[in-house]
C-alpha positions in Angstrom: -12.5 -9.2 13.0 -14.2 -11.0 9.8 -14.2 -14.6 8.4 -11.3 -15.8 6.6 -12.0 -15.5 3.0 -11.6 -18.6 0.7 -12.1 -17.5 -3.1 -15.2 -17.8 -3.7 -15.8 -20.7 -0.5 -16.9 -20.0 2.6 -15.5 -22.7 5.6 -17.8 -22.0 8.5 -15.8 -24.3 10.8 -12.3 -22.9 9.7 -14.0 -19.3 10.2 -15.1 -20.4 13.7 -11.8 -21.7 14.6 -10.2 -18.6 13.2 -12.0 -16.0 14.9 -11.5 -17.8 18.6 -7.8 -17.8 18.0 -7.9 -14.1 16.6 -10.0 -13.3 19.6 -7.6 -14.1 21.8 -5.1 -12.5 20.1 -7.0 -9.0 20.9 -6.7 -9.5 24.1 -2.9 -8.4 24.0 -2.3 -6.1 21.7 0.9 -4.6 20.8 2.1 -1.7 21.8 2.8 1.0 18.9 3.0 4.1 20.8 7.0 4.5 20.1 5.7 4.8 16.3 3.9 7.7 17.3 6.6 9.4 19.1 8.4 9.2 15.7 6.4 12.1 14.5 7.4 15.6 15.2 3.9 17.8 16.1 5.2 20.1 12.8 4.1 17.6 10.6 0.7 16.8 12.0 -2.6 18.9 11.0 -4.9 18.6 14.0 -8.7 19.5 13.0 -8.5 22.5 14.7 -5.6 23.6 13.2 -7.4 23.1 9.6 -10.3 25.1 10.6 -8.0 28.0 11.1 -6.3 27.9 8.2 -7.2 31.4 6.2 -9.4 31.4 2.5 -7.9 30.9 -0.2 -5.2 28.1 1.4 -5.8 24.7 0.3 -5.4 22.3 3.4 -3.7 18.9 2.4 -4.1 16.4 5.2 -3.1 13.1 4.5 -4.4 10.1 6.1 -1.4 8.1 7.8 -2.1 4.4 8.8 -0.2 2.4 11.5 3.5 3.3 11.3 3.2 6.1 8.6 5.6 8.7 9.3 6.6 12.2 7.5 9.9 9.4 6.0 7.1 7.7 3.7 7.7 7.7 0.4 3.9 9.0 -0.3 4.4 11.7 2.0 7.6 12.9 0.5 5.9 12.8 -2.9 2.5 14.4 -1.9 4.7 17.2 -0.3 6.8 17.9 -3.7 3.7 17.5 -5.9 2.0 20.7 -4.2 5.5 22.2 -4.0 5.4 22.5 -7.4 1.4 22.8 -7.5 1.7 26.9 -7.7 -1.0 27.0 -5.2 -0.7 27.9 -1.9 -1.3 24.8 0.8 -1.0 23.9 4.3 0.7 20.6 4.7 0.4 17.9 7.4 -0.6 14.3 8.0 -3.6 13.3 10.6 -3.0 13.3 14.2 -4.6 10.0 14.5 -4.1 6.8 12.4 -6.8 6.1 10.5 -7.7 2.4 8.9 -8.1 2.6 5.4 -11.8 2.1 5.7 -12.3 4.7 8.0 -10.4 6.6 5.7 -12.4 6.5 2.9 -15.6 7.0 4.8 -14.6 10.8 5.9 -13.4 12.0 2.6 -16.5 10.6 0.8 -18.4 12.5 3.5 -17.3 15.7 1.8 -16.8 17.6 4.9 -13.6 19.1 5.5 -14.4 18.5 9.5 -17.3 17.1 11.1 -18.6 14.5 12.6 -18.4 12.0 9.6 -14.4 13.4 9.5 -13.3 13.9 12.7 -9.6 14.0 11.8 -9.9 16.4 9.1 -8.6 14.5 6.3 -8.5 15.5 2.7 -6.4 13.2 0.8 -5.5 9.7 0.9 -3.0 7.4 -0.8 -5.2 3.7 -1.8 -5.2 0.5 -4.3 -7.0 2.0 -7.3 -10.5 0.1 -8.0 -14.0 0.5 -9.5 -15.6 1.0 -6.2 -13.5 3.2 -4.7 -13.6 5.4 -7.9 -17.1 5.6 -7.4 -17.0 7.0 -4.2 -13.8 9.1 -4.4 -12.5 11.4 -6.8 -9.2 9.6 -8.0 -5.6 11.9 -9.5 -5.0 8.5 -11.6 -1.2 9.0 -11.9 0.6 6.0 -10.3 1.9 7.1 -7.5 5.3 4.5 -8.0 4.9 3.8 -11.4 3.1 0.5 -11.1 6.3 -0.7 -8.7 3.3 -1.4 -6.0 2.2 -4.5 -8.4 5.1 -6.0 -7.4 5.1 -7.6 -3.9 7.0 -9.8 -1.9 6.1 -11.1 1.5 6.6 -10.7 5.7 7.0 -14.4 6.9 8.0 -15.9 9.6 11.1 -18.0 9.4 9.5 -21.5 10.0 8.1 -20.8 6.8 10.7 -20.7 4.4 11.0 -24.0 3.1 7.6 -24.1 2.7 7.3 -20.6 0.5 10.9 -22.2 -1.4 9.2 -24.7 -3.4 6.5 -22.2 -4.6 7.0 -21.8 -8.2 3.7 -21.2 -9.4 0.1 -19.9 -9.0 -1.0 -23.1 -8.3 1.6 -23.7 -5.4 0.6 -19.9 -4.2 -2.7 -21.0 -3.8 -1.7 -23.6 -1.2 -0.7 -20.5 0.8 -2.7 -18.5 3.5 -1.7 -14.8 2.6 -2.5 -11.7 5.0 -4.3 -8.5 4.3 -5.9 -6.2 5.7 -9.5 -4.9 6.4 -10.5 -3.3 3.3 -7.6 -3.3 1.6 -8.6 -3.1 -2.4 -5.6 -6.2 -2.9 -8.5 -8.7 -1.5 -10.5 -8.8 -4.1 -7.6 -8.9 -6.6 -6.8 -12.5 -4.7 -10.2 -13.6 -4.5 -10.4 -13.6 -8.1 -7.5 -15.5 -8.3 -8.2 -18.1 -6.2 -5.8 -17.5 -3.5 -6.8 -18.1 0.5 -6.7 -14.7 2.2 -8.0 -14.0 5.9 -8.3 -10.3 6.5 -7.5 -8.5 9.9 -7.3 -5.4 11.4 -3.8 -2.9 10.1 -2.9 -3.5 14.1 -3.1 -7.5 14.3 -1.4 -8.2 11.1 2.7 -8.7 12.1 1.0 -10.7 15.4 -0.6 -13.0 13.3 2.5 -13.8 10.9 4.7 -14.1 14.5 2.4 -16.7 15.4 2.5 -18.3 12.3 -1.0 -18.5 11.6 -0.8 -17.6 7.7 2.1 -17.7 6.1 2.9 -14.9 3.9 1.3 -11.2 4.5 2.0 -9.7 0.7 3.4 -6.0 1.1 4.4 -3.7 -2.1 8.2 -3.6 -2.6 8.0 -0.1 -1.8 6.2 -0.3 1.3 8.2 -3.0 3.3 11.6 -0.9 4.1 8.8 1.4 6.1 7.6 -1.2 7.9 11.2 -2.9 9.2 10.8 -0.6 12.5 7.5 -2.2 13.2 8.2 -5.8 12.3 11.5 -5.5 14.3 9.3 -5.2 17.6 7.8 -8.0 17.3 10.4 -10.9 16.9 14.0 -11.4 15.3 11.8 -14.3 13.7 9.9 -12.1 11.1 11.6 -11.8 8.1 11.2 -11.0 4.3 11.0 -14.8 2.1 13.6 -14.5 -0.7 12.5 -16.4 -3.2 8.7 -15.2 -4.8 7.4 -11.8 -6.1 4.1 -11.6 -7.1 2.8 -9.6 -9.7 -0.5 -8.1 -10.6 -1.4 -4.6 -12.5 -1.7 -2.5 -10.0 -1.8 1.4 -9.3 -1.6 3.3 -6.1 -3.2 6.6 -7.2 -4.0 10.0 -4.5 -7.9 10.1 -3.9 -10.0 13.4 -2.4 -13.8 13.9 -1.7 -15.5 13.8 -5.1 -17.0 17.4 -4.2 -12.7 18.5 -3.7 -11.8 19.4 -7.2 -9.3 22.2 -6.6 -7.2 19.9 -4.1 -7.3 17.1 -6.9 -6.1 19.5 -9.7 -3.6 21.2 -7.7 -2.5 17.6 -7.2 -2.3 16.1 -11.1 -0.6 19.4 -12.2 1.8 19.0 -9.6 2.4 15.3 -10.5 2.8 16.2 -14.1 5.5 19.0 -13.3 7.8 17.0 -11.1 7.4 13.7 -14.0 8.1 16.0 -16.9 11.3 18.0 -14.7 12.9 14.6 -13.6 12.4 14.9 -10.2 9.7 12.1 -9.5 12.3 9.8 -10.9 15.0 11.1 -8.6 12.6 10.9 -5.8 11.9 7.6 -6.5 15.2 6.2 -6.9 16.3 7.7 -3.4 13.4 6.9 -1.3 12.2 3.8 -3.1 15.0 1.8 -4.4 17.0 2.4 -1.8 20.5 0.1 -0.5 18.3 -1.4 2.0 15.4 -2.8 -0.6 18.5 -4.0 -3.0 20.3 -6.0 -0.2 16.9 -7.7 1.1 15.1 -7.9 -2.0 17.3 -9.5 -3.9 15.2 -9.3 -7.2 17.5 -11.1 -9.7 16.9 -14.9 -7.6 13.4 -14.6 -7.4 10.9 -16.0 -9.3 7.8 -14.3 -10.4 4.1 -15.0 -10.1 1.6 -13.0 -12.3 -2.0 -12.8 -11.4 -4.4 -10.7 -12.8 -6.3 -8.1 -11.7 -10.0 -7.7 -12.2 -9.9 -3.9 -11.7 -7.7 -3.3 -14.1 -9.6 -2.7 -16.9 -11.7 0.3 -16.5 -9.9 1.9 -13.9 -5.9 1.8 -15.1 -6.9 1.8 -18.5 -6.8 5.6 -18.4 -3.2 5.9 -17.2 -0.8 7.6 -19.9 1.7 4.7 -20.9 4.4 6.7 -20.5 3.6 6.6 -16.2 4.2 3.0 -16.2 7.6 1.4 -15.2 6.3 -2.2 -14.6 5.9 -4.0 -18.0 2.9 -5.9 -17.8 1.9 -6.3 -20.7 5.3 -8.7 -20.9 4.1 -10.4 -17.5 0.7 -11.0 -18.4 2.0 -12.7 -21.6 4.2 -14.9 -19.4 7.7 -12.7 -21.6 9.1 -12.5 -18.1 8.7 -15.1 -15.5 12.0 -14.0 -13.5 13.4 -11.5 -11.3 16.1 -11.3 -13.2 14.7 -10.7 -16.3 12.9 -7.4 -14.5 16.5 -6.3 -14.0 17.1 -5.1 -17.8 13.4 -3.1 -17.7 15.3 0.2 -17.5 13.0 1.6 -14.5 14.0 -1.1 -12.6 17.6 -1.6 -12.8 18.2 0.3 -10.5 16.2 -2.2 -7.8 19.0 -4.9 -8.3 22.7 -5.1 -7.3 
């Protein structure tokens, strides 16, 4: 567990305080193992079972964190981009979860299994950035268009009159948002000022129950994947209705720099399903689904643009035409509204 982070101030004493309460908060953690008896054994890749696999296969293991399941939207897609890849692959996600950190670490080991990548893994889904383009070799085609910018927040319900009279960045920062360890969004909200603590992917629902932070920011098209895990944990979670926060933003597919057949089997994959329609289809019936309509309720909110450091330099070589989110209309304050994200044609279909 780490020190609260503070922009660019350190509180020792807050810190201090922090980490006792967190600490005992370890000492009960939850229990996710229903999660894992989600997953069918036919859609994990154990390391052994990727040592076996024959020449001339590509393995594709993807790393899952807490919750992920063979339903997630990034697996669906992964598993259509090397459908229509014309190379032949073996398929599967890691037996174990994996933090992202941990993550990253095996696949810029470069082995396919060892001891620095014990679980085999070959491909992950992450935040783009700078330094995790340095160490990784990214596929930098947005895996939803740019819809991860766009985030909205787990709460607990205590909070909402508090989060309802947010209306700008300057209320925002007022907040203490959630993230976790590593996560590439952290920097992003340093930058801008906000108060973020960081915790471990398995403490971060407990510490929203207990209301010690107030919002934990989740991409719109992450949060109908994590209803089964908040649901465990109190009818008291629930999603605040009333800000989405915006920053340019790309989830892209990263390999081990040394893994360029996996990562162009990947991109021409990508580009085939974008070019035939399908991504879009995918999209519309995994991502902006009756469930995110009914609880996102995108045409009341009101929207909060931050930049993003990272940007430039590491988005800037996305083709235009890959974007859905316009940003360049939120960054020059064009739309401030949900509703006015309604009319951008590749999100209409995220509002009822």
């Amino acid at each position: 567990m780490s020190l609260p982070r503070f922009g660019s101030q350190t509180l020792a004493s807050v810190g201090i305080s922090l980490l006792v309460v967190v600490a005992a908060f370890l000492a009960i953690r939850p229990k996710f193992s229903e999660g894992r008896l989600r997953l069918d054994n036919k859609h994990l890749l154990t390391p052994i079972e990727v040592q076996a696999i024959p020449d001339g296969v590509l393995p594709v293991v993807l790393g899952r964190d807490l919750g992920d399941t063979e339903r997630e939207f990034k697996t669906q897609l992964l598993r259509l981009i090397m459908e229509r890849s014309g190379v032949d692959f073996d398929f599967g996600l890691t037996a174990e979860d994996l933090s992202q950190d941990a993550a990253i670490d095996a696949l810029a080991s470069g082995q396919l299994v060892g001891d620095k990548n014990p679980h085999a893994i070959t491909i992950g889904a992450y935040g783009a950035g700078r330094a995790l383009n340095r160490r990784l070799r990214a596929i930098p085609i947005p895996i939803t268009g740019g819809v991860l910018g766009l985030r909205v927040g787990w709460t607990h319900d205590k909070r909402l009159p508090k989060l309802a009279s947010v209306d700008n960045l300057i209320d925002l920062r007022e907040l203490t948002l959630l993230q976790g360890h590593g996560w590439s969004e952290l920097d992003i909200f340093d930058a801008a000022g906000l108060r973020t603590f960081e915790t471990a992917g398995d403490n971060l629902f407990r510490l929203v129950d207990q209301q010690r932070v107030d919002l934990l920011l989740r991409g719109v098209a992450e949060i109908e994947g994590e209803q089964s895990v908040v649901s465990r944990f109190s009818d008291e979670l629930v999603l605040d209705p009333n800000v989405l926060v915006a920053y340019p933003f790309a989830g892209f597919f990263y390999v081990s720099p040394n893994n360029k057949k996996l990562a162009d089997a990947v991109a021409k994959g990508f580009e085939e399903i974008i070019r035939d329609g399908s991504y879009q289809q995918l999209l519309e019936s995994q991502v902006y689904t009756s469930w995110l309509r009914d609880r996102l309720k995108l045409k009341q909110r009101r929207v909060i643009f931050i930049p993003n450091p990272e940007a430039h330099g590491v988005l800037d070589v996305v083709s235009p035409q890959d974007w859905i989110v316009p940003w360049g209309l939120l960054a020059d304050g064009t739309v401030q509204t949900g509703e006015q994200l309604c009319i951008i044609p590749g999100l209409a279909a995220l509002c009822n």
